[in-house]
LUMPA-962504 format. One line per field, with one value per residue (C-alpha): chain; z, x, y; residue number from 1; residue in three letters. Coordinates in Angstrom, 3 decimals, always signed. Each point is the difference from the previous one (the first is absolute). Layout:
BEGIN
ch A / ... $
z Z / ... $
x X / ... $
y Y / ... $
i NUM / ... $
aa ALA / ... $
//
This chain:
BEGIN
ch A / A / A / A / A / A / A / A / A / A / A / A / A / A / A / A / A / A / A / A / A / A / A / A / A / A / A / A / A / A / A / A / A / A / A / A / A / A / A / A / A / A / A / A / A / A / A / A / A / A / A / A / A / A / A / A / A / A / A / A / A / A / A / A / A / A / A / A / A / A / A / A / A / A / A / A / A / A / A / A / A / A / A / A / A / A / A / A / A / A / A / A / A / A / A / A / A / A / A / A / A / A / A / A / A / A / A / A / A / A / A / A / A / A / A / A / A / A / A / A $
z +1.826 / -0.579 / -3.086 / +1.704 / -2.693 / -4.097 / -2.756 / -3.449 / -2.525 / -3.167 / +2.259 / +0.177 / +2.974 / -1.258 / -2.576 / +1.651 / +2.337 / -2.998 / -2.550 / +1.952 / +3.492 / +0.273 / -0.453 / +2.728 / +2.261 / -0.842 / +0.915 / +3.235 / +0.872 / -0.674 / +1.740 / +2.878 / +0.266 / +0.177 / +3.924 / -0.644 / +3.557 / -1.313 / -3.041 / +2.958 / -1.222 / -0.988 / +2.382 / -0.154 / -0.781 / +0.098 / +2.445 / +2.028 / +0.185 / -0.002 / +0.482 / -0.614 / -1.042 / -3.444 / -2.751 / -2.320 / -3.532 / -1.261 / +2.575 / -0.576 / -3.753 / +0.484 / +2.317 / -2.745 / -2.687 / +1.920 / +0.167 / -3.206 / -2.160 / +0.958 / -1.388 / -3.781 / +1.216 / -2.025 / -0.055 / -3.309 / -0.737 / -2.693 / -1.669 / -0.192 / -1.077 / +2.639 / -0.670 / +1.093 / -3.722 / -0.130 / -3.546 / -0.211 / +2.441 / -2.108 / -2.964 / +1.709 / +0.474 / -2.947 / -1.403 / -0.088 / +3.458 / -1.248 / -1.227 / +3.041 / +2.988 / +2.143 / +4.052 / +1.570 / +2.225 / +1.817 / +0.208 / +3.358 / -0.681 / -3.068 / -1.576 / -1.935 / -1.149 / +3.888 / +1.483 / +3.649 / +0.697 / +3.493 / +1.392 / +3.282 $
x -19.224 / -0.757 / -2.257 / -3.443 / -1.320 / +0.798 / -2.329 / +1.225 / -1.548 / +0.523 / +2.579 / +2.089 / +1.887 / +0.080 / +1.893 / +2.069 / +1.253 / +0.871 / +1.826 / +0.061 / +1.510 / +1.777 / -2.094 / -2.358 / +2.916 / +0.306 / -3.488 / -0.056 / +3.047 / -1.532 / -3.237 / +2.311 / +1.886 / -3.041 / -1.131 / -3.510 / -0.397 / +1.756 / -2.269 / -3.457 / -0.131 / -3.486 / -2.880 / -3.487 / -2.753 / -2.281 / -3.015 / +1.254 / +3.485 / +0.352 / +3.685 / +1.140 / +3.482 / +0.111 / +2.356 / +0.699 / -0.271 / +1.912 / +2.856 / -0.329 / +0.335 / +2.903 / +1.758 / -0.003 / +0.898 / +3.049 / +1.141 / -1.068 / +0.832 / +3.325 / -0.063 / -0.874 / -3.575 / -2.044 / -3.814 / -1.868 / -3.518 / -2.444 / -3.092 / -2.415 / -3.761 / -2.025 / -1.735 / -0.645 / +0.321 / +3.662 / +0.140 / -1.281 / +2.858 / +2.842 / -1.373 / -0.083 / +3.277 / +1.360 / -2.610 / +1.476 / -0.538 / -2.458 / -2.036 / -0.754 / -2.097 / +2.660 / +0.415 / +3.354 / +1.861 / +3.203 / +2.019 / +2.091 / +3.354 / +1.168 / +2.765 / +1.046 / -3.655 / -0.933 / -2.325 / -0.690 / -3.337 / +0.060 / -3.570 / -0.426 $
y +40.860 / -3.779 / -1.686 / -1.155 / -1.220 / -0.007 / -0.209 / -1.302 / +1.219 / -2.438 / -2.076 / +2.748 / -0.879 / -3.711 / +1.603 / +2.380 / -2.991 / -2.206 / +2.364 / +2.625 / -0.614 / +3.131 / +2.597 / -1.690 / -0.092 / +3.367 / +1.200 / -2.307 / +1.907 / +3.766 / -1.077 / -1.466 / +3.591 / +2.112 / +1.714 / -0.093 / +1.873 / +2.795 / +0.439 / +0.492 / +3.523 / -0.019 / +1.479 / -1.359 / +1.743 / -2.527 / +0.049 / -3.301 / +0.373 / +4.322 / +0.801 / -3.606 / -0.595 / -1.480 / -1.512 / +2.694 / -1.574 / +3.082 / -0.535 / -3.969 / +1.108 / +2.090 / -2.758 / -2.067 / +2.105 / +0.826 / -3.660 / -1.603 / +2.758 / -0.341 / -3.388 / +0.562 / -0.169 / +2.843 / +1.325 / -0.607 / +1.123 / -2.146 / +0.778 / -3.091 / -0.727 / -1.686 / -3.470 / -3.430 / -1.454 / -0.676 / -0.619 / +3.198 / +1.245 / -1.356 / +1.568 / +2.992 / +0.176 / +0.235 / +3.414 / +3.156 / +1.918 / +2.342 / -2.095 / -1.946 / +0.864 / +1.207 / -0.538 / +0.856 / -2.759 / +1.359 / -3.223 / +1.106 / -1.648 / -2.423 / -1.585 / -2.549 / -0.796 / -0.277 / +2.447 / +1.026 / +1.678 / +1.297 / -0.310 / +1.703 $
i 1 / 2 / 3 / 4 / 5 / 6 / 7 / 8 / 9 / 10 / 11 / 12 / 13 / 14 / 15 / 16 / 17 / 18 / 19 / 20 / 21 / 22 / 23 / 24 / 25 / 26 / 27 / 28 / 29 / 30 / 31 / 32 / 33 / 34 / 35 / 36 / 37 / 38 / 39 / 40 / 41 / 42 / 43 / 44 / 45 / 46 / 47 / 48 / 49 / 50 / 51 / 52 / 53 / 54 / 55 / 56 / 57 / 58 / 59 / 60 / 61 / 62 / 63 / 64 / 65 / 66 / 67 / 68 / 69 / 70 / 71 / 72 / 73 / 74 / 75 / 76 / 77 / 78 / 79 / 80 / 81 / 82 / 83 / 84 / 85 / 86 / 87 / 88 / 89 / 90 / 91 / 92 / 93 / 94 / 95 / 96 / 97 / 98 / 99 / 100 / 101 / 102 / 103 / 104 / 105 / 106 / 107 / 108 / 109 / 110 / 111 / 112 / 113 / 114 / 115 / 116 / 117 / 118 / 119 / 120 $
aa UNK / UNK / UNK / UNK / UNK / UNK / UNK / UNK / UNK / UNK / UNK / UNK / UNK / UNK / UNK / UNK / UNK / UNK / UNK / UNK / UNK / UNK / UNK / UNK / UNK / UNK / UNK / UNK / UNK / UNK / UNK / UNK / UNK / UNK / UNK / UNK / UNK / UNK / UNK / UNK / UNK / UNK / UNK / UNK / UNK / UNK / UNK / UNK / UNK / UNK / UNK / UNK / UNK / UNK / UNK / UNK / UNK / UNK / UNK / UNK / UNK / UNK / UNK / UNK / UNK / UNK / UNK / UNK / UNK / UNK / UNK / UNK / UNK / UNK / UNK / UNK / UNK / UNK / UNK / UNK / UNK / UNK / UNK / UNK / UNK / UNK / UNK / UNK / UNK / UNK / UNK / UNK / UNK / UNK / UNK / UNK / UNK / UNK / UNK / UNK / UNK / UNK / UNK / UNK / UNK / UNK / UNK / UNK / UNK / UNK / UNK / UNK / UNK / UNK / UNK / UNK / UNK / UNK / UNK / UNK $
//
């Protein structure tokens, strides 16, 4: 696979490339290593493109797993309350769990306070 495009939310690649250059290396590499062709596992079923090979976003999933979890890279699931007020988000944060409106992010790979969200 190669990187198309990247989209950085809160500068987060600005700041993976300043004080964090080797993780980034790190997921250039892993994205480098993965055979995307071998991960067209998926059949359409849609009306235009009916028996279509697809990406599988489980295999794609699993292809990754394989190589960054055998870098210290580990799956982590939060609970957030959705909002635009982000003074409202940062207080949030620091209620209890229960009492906050609850919906379920699984972050797909983190460490070291960096966080990889595979969108496919």
């Amino acid at each position: 696979m190669k990187i198309v495009e990247t989209y950085s939310h809160l500068n987060g690649l600005e700041f993976l490339l300043v004080h964090k250059p080797k993780l980034w290396n790190e997921i250039q590499y892993v994205i480098q290593q993965i055979d995307a062709e071998v991960c067209k596992t998926k059949v359409s079923e849609e009306k235009t493109m009916k028996g279509r090979l697809l990406y599988s976003p489980k295999e794609l999933n699993i292809a990754f797993k394989e190589l960054l979890g055998s870098s210290k890279w580990k799956e982590s699931r939060f609970s957030y309350w959705v909002t635009k007020n982000e003074k409202l988000i940062r207080k949030t944060l620091t209620m209890h769990q229960k009492s906050r409106k609850k919906k379920l992010s699984k972050l797909d790979f983190t460490q070291s306070s960096v966080i990889i969200k595979l969108i496919l």
